[in-house]
N, CA, C and O atoms as a Tinker XYZ file with bonds, in Angstrom:
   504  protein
     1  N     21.907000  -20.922000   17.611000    73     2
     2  CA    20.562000  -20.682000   17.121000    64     1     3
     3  C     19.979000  -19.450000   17.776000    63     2     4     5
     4  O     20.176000  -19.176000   18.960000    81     3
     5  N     19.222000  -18.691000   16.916000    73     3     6
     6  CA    18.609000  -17.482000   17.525000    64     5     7
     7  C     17.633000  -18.092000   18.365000    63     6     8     9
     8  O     17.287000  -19.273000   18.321000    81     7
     9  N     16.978000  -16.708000   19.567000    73     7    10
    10  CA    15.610000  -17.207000   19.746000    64     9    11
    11  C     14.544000  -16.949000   19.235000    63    10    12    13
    12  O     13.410000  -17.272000   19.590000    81    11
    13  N     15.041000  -16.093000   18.003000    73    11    14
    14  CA    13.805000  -15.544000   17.656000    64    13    15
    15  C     13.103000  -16.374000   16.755000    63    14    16    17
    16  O     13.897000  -16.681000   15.867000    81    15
    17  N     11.652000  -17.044000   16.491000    73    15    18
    18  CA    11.744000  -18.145000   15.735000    64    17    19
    19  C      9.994000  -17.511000   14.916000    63    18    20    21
    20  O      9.079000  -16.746000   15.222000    81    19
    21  N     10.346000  -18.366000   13.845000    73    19    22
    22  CA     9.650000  -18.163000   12.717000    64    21    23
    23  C      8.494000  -19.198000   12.976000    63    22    24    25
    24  O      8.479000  -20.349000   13.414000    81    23
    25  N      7.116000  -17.944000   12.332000    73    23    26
    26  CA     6.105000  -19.451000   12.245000    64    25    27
    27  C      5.969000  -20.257000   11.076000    63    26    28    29
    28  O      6.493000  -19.940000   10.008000    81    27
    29  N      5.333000  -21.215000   11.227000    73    27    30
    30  CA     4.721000  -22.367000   10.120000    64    29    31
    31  C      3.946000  -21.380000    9.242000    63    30    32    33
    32  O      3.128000  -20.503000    9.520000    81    31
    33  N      4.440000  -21.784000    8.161000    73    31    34
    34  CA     3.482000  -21.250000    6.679000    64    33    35
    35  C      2.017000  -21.342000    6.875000    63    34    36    37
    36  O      1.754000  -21.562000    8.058000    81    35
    37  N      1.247000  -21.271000    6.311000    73    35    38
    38  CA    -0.282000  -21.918000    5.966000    64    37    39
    39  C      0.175000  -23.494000    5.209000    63    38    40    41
    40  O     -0.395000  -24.393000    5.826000    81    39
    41  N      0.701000  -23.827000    4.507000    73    39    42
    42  CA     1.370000  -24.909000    3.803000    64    41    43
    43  C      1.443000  -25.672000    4.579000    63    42    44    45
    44  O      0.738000  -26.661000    4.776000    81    43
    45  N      2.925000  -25.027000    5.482000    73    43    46
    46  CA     3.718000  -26.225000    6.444000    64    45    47
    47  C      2.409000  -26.619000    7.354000    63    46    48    49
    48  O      2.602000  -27.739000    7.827000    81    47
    49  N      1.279000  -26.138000    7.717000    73    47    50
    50  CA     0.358000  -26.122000    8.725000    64    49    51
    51  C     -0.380000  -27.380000    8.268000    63    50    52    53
    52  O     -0.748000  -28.230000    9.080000    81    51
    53  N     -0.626000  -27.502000    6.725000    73    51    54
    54  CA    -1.629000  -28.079000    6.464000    64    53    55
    55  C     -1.041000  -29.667000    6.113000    63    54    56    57
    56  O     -1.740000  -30.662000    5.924000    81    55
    57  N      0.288000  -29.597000    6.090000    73    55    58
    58  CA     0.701000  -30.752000    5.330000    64    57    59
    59  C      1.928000  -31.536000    7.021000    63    58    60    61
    60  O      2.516000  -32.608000    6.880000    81    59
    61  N      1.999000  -30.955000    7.978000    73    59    62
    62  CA     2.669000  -31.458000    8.654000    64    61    63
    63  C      2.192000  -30.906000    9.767000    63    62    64    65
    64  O      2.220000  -29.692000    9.967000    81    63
    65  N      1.679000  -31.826000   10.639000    73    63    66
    66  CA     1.113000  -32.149000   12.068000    64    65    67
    67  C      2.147000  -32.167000   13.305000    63    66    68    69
    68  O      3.372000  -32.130000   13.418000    81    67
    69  N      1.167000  -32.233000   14.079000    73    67    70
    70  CA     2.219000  -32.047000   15.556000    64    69    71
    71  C      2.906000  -33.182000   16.005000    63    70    72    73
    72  O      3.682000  -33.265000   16.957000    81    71
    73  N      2.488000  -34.167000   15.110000    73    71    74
    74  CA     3.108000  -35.353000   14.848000    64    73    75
    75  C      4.597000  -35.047000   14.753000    63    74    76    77
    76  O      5.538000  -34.964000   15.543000    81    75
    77  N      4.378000  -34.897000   13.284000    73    75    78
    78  CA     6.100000  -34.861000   12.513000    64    77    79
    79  C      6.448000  -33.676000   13.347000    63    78    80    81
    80  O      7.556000  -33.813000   13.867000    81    79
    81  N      5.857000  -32.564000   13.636000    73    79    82
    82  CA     7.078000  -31.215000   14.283000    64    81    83
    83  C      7.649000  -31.862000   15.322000    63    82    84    85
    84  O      8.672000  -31.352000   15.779000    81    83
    85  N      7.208000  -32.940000   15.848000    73    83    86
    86  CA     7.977000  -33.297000   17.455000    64    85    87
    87  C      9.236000  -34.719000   17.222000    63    86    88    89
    88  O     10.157000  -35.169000   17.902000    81    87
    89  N      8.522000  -35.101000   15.642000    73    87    90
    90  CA     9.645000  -35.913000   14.673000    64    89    91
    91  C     10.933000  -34.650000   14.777000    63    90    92    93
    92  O     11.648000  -34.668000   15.779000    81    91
    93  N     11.086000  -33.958000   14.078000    73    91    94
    94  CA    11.483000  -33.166000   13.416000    64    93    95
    95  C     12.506000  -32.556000   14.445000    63    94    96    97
    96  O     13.717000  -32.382000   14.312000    81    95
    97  N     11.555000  -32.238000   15.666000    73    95    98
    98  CA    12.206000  -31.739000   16.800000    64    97    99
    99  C     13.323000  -32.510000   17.450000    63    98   100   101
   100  O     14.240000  -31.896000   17.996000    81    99
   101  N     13.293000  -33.773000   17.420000    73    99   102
   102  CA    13.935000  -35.189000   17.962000    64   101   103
   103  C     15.554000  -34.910000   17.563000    63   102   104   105
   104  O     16.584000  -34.957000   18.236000    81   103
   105  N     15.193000  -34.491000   15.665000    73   103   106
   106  CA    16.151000  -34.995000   15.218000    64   105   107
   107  C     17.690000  -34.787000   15.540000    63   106   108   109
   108  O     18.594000  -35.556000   15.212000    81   107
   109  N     17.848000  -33.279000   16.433000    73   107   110
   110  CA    19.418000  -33.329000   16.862000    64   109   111
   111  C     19.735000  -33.979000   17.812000    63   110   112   113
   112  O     20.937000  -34.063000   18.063000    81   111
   113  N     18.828000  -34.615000   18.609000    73   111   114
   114  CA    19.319000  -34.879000   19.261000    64   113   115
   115  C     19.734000  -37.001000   19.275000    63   114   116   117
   116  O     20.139000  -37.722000   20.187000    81   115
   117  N     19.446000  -37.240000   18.129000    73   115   118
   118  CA    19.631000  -38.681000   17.888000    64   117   119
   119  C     21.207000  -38.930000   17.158000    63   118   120   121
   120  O     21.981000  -38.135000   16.625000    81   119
   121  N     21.265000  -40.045000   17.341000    73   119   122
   122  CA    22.768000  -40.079000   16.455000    64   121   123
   123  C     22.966000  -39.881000   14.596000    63   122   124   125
   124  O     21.944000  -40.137000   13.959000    81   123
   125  N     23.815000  -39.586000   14.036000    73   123   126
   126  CA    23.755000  -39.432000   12.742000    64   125   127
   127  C     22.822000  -40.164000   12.053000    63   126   128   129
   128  O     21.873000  -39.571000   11.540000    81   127
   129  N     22.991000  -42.015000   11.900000    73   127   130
   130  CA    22.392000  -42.568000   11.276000    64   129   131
   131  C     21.168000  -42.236000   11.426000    63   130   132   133
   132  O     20.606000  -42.035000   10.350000    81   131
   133  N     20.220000  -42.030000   12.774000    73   131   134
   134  CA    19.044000  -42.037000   13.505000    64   133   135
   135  C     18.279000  -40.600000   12.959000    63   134   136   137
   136  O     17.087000  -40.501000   12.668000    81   135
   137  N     19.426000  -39.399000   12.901000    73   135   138
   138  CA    19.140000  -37.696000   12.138000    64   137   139
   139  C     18.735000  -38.570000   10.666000    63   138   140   141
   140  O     17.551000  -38.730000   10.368000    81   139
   141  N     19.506000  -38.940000   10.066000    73   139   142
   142  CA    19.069000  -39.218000    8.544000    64   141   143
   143  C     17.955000  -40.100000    8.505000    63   142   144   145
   144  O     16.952000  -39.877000    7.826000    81   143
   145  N     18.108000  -41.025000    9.172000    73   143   146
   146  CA    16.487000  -42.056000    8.532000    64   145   147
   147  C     15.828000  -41.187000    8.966000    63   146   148   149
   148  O     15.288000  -40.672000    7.987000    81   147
   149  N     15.287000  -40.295000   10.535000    73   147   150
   150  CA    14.700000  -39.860000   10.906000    64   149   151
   151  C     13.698000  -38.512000    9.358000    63   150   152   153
   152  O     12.640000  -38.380000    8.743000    81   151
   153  N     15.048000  -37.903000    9.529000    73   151   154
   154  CA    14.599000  -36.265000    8.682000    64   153   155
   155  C     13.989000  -36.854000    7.178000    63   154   156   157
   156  O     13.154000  -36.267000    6.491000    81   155
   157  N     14.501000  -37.899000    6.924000    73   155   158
   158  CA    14.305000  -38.508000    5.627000    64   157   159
   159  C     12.549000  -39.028000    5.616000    63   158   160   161
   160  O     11.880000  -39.000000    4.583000    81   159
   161  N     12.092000  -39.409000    6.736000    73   159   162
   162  CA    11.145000  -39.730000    6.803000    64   161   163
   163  C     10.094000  -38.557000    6.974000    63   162   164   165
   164  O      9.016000  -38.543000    6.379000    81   163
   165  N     10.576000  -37.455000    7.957000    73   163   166
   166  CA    10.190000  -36.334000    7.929000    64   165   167
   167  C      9.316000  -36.022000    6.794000    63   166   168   169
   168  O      8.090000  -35.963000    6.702000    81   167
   169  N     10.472000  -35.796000    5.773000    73   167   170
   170  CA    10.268000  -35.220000    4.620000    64   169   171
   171  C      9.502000  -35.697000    3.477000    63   170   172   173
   172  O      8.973000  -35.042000    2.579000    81   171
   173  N      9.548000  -37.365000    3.732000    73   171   174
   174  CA     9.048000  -38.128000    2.990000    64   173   175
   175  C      7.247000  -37.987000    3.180000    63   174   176   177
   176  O      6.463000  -38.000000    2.230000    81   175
   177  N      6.833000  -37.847000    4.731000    73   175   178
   178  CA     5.769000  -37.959000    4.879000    64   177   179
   179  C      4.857000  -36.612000    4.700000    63   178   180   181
   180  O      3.632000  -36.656000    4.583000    81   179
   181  N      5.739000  -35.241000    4.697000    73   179   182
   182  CA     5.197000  -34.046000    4.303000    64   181   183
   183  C      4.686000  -33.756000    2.978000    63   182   184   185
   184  O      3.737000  -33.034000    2.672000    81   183
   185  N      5.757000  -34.687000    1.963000    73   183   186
   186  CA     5.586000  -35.301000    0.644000    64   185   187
   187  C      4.422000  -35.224000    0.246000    63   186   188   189
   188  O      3.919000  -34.451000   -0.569000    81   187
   189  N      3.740000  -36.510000    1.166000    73   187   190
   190  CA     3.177000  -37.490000    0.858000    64   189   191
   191  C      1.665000  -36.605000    1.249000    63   190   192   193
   192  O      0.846000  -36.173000    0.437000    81   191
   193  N      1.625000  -36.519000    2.604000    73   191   194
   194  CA     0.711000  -35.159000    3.061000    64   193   195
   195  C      0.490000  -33.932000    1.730000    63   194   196   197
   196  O     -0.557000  -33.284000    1.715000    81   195
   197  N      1.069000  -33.807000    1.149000    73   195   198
   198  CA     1.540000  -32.517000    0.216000    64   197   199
   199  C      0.554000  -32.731000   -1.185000    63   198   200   201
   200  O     -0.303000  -32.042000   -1.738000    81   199
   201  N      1.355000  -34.495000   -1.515000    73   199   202
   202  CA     0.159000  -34.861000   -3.026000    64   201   203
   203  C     -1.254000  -34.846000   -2.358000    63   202   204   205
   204  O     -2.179000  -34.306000   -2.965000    81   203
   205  N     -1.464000  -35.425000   -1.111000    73   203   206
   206  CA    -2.910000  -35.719000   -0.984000    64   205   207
   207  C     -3.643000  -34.492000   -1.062000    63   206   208   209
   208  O     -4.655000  -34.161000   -1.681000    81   207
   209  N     -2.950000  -33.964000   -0.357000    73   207   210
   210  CA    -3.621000  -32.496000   -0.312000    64   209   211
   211  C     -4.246000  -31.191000   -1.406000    63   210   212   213
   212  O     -4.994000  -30.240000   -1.178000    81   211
   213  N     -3.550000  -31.659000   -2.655000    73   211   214
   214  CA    -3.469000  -31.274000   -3.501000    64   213   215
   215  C     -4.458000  -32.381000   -4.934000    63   214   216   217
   216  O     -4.949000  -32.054000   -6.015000    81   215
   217  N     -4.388000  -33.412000   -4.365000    73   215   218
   218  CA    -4.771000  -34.369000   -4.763000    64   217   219
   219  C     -6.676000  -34.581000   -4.625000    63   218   220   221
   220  O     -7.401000  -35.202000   -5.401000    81   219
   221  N     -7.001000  -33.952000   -3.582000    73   219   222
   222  CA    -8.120000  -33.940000   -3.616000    64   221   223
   223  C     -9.106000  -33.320000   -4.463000    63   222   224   225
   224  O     -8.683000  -32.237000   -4.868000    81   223
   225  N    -10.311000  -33.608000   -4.902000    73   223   226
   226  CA   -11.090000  -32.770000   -5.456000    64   225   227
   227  C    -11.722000  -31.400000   -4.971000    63   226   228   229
   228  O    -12.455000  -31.135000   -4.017000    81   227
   229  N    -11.203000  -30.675000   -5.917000    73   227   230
   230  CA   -11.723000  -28.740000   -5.428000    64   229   231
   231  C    -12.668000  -28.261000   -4.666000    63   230   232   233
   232  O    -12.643000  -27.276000   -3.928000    81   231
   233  N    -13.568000  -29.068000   -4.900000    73   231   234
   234  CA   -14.803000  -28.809000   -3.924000    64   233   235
   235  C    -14.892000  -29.427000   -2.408000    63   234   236   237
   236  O    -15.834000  -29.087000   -1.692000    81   235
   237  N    -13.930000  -30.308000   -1.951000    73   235   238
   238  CA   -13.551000  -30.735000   -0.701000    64   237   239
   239  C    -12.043000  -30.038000   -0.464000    63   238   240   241
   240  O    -11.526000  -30.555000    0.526000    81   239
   241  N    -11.392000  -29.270000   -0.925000    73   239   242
   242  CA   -10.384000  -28.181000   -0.403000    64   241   243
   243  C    -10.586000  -27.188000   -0.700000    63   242   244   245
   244  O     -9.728000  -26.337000   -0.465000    81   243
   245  N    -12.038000  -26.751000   -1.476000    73   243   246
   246  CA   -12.620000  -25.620000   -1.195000    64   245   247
   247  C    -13.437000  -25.166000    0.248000    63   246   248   249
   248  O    -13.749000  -24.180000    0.915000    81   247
   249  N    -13.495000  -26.054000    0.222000    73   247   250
   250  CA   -14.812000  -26.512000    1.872000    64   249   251
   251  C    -13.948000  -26.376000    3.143000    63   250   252   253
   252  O    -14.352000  -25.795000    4.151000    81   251
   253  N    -12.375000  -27.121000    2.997000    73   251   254
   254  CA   -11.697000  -27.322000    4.055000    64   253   255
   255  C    -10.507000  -26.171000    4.360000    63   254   256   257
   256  O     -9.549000  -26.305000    5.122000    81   255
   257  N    -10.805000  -25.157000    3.649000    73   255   258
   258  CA    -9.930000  -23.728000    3.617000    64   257   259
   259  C    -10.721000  -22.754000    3.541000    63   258   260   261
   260  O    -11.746000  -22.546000    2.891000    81   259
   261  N     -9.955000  -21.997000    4.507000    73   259   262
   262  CA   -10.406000  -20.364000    4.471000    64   261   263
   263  C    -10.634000  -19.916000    2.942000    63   262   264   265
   264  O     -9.980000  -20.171000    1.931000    81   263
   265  N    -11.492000  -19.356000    3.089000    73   263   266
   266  CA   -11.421000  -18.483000    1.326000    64   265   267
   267  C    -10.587000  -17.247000    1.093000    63   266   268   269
   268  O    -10.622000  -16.150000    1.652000    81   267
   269  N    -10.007000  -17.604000    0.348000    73   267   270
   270  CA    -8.533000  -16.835000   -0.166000    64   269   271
   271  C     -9.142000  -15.439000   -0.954000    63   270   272   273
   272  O    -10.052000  -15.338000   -1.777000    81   271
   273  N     -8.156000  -14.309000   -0.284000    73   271   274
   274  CA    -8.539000  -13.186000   -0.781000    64   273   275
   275  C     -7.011000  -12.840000   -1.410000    63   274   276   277
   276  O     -5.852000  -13.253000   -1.358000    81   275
   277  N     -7.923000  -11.673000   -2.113000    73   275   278
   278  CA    -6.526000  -11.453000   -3.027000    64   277   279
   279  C     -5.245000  -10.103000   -2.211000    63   278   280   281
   280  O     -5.777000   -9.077000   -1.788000    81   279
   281  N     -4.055000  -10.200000   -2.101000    73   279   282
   282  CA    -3.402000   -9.430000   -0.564000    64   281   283
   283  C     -2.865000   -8.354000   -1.924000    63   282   284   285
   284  O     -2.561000   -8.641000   -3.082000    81   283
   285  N     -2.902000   -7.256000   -1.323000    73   283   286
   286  CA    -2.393000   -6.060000   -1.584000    64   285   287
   287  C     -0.609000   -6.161000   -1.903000    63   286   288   289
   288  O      0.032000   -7.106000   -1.445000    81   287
   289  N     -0.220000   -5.519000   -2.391000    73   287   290
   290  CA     1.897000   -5.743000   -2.391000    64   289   291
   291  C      1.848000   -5.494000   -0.871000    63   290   292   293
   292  O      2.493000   -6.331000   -0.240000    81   291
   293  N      1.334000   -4.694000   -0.243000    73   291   294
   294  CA     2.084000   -4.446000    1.319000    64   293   295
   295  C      1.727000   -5.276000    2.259000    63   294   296   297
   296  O      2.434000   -5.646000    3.196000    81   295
   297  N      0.308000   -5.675000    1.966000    73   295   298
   298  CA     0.256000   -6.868000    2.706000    64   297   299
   299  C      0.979000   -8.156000    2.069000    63   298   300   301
   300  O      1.507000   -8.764000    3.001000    81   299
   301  N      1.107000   -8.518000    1.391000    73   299   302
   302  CA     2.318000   -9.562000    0.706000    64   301   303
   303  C      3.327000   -9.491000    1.159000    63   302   304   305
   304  O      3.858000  -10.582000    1.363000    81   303
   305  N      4.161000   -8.195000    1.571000    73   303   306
   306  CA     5.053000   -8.144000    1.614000    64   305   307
   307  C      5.433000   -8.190000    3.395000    63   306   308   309
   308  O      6.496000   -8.384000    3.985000    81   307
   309  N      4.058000   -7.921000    3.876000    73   307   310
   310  CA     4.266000   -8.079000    5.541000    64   309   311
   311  C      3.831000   -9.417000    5.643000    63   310   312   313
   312  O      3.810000   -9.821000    6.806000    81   311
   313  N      3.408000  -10.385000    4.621000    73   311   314
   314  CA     3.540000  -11.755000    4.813000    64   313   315
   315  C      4.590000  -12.528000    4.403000    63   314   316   317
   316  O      4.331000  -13.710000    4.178000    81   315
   317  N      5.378000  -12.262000    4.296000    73   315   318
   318  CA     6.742000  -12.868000    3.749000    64   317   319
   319  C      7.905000  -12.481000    4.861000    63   318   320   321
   320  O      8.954000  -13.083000    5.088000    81   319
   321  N      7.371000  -11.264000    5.491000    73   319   322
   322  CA     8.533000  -10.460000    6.410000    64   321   323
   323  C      8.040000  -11.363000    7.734000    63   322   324   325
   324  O      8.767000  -11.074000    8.685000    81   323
   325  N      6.987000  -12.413000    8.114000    73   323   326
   326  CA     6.647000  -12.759000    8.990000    64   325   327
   327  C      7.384000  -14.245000    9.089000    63   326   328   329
   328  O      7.821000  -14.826000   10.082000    81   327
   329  N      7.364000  -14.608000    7.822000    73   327   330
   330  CA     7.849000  -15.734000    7.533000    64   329   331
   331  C      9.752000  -15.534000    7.057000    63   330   332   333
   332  O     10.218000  -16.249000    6.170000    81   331
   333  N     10.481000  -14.668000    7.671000    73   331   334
   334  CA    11.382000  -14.448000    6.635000    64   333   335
   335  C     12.247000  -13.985000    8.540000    63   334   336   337
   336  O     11.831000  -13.723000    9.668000    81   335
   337  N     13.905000  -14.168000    7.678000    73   335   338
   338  CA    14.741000  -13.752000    9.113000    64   337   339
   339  C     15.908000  -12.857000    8.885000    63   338   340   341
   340  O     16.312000  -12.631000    7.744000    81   339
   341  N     16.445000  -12.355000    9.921000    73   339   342
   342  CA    18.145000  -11.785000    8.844000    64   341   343
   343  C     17.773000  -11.099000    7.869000    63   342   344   345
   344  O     16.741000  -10.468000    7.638000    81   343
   345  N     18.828000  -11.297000    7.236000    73   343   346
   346  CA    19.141000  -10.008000    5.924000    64   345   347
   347  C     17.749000  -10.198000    5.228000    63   346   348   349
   348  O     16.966000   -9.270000    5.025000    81   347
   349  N     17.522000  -11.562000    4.871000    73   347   350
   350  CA    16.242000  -11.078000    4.315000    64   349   351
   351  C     15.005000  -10.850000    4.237000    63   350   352   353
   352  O     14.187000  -10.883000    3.317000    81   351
   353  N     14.947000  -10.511000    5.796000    73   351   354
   354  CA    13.554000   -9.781000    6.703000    64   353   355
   355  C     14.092000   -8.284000    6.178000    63   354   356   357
   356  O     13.524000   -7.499000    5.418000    81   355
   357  N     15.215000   -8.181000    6.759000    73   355   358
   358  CA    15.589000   -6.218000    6.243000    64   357   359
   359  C     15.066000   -5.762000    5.045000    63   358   360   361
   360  O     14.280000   -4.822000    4.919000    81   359
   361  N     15.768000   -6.822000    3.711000    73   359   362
   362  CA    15.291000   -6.413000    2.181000    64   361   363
   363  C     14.071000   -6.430000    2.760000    63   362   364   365
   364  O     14.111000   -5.525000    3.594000    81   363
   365  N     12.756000   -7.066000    2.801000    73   363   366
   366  CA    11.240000   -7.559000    2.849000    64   365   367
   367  C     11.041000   -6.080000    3.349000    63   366   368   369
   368  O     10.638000   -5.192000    2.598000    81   367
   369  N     11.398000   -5.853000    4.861000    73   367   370
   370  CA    11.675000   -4.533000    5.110000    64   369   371
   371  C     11.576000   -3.345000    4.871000    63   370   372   373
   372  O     10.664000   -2.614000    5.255000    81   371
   373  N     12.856000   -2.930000    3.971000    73   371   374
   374  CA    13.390000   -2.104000    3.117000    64   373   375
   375  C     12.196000   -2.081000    1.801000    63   374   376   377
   376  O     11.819000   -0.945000    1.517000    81   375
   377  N     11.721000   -2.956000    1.175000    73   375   378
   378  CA    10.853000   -3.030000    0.122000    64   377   379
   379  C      9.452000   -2.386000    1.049000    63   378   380   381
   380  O      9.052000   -1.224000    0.972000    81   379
   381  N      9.011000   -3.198000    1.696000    73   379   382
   382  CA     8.143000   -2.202000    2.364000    64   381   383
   383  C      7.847000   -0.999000    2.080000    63   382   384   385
   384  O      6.950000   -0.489000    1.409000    81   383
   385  N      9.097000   -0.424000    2.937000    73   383   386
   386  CA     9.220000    1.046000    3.624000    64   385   387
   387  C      9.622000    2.181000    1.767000    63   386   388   389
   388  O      9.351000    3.382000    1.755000    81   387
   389  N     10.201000    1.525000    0.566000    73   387   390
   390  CA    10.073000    1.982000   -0.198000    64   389   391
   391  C      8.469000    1.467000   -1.222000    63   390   392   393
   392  O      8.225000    1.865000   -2.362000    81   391
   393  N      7.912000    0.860000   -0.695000    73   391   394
   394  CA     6.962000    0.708000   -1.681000    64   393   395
   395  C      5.505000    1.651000   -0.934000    63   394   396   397
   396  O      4.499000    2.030000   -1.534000    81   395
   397  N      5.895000    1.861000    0.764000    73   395   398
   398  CA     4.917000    2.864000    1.312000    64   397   399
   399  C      5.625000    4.559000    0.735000    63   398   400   401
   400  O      5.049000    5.614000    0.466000    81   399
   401  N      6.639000    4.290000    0.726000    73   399   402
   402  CA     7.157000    5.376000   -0.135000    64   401   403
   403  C      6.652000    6.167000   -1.301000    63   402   404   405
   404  O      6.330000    7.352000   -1.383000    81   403
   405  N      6.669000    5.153000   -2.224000    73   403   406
   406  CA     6.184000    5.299000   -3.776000    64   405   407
   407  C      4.563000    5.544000   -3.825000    63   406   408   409
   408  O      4.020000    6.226000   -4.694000    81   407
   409  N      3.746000    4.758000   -2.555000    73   407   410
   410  CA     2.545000    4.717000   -2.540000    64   409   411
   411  C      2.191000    6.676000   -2.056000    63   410   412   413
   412  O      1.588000    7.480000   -2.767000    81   411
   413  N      2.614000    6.864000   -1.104000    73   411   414
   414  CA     2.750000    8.067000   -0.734000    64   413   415
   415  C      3.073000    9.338000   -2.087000    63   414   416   417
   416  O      2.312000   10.265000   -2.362000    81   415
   417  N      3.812000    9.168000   -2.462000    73   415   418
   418  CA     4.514000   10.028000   -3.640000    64   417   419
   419  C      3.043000   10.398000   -4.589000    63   418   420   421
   420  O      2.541000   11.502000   -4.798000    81   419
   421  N      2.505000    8.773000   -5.145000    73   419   422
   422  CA     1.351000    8.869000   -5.630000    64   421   423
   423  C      0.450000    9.557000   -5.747000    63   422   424   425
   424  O     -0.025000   10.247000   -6.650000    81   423
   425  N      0.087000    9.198000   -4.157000    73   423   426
   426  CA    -0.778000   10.308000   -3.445000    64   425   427
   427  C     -0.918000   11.408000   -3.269000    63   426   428   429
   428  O     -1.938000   12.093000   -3.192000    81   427
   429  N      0.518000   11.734000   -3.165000    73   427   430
   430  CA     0.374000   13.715000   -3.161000    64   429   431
   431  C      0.279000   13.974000   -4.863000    63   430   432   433
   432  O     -0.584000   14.786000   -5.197000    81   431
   433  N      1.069000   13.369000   -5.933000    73   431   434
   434  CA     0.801000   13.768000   -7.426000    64   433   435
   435  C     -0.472000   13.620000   -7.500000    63   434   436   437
   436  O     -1.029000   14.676000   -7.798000    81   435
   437  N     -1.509000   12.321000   -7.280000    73   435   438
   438  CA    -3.192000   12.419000   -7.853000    64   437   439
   439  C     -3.637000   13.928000   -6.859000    63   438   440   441
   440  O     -4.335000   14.769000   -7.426000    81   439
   441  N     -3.258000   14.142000   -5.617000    73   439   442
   442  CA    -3.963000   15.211000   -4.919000    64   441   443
   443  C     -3.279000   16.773000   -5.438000    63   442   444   445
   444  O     -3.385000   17.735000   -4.679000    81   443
   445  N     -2.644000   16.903000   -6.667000    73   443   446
   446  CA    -1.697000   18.139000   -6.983000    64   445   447
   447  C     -2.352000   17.904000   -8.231000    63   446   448   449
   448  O     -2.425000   18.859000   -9.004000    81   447
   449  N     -2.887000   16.703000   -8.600000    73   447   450
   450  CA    -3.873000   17.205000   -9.675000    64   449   451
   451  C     -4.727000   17.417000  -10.077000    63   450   452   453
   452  O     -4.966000   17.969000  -11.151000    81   451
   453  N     -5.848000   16.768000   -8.795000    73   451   454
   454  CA    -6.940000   17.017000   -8.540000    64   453   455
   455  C     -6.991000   18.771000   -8.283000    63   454   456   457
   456  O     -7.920000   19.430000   -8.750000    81   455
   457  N     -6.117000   19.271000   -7.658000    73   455   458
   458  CA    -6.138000   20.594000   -7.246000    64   457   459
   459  C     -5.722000   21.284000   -8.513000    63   458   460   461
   460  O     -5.908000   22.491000   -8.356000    81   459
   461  N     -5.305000   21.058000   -9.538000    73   459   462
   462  CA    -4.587000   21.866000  -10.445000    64   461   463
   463  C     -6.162000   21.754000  -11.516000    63   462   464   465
   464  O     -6.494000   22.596000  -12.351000    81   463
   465  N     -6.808000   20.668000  -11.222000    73   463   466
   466  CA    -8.105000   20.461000  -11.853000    64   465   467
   467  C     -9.308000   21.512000  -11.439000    63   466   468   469
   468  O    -10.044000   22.143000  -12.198000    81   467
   469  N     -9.275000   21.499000   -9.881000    73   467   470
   470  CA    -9.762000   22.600000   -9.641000    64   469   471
   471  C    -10.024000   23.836000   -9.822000    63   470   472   473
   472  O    -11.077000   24.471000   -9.892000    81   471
   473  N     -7.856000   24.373000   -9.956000    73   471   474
   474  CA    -7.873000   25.397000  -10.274000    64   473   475
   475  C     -8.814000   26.026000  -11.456000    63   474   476   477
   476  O     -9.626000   26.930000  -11.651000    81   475
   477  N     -8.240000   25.077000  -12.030000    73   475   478
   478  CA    -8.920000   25.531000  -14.299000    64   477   479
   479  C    -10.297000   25.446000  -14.170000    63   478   480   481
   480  O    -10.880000   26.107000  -15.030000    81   479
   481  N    -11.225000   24.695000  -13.171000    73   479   482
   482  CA   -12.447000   24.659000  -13.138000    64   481   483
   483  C    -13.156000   26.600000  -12.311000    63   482   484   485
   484  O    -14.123000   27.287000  -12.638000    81   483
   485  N    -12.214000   26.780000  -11.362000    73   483   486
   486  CA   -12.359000   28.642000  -11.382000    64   485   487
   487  C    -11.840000   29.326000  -11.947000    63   486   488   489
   488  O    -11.744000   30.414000  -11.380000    81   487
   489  N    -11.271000   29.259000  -13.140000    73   487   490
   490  CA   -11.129000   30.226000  -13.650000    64   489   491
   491  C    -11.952000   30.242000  -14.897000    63   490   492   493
   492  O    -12.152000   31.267000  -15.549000    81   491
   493  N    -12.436000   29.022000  -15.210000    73   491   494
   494  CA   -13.313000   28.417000  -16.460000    64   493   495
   495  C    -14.629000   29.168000  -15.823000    63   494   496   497
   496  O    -15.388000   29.376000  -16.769000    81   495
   497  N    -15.076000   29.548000  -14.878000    73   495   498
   498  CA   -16.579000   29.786000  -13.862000    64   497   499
   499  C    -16.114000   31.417000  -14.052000    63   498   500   501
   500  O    -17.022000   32.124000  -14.492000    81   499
   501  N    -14.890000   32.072000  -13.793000    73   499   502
   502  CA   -14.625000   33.324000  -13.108000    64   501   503
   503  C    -14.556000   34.332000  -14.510000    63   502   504
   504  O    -14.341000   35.538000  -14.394000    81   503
């Protein structure tokens, strides 16, 4: 196992407590049968955490959450690279570093035409 370790989603946060992570944590070290009922229950109760949560009416998980803004691609994409390991932290990465790319490129074409706008505006005066 690496050490480098990944955090809990917003999700995993909301639907599984420090309860089950220390369930969860147990589980290698119990015997087979003890890993399976164990993880099984795990999973069962994140489940279960999961409908309620979802289950509630909008205006009481509107109340009980941050208010959600809408994330940019690069910030999206540095939220996924936080949550993400290995090869496919690199792609997350790599998408990044080409989508600051493309953003850039942009930027100099709107500023080459703003200037080319300019130009025609002195010679339209001159």
């Amino acid at each position: 196992m690496s050490d480098e370790t990944t955090p809990m989603t917003p999700l995993d946060q909301m639907v599984s407590g420090e309860s089950l992570q220390l369930l969860k944590a147990a589980v290698p070290y119990l015997p087979q049968q003890g890993q399976r009922i164990l993880s099984v229950y795990a999973k069962f109760a994140e489940l279960k955490n999961t409908l309620a949560l979802f289950s509630q009416t909008r205006e009481m998980s509107a109340m009980s959450q941050p208010e959600r803004r809408e994330l940019s691609p690069m910030e999206f994409l540095e939220e996924l690279s936080r949550y993400s390991s290995g090869a496919f932290r690199e792609n997350v990465k790599n998408l990044e570093q080409a989508f600051a790319l493309a953003l850039a490129m942009q930027e100099m074409s709107a500023q080459e035409v703003q200037g080319g706008e300019e130009d025609e505006r002195r010679v339209d005066e001159g």
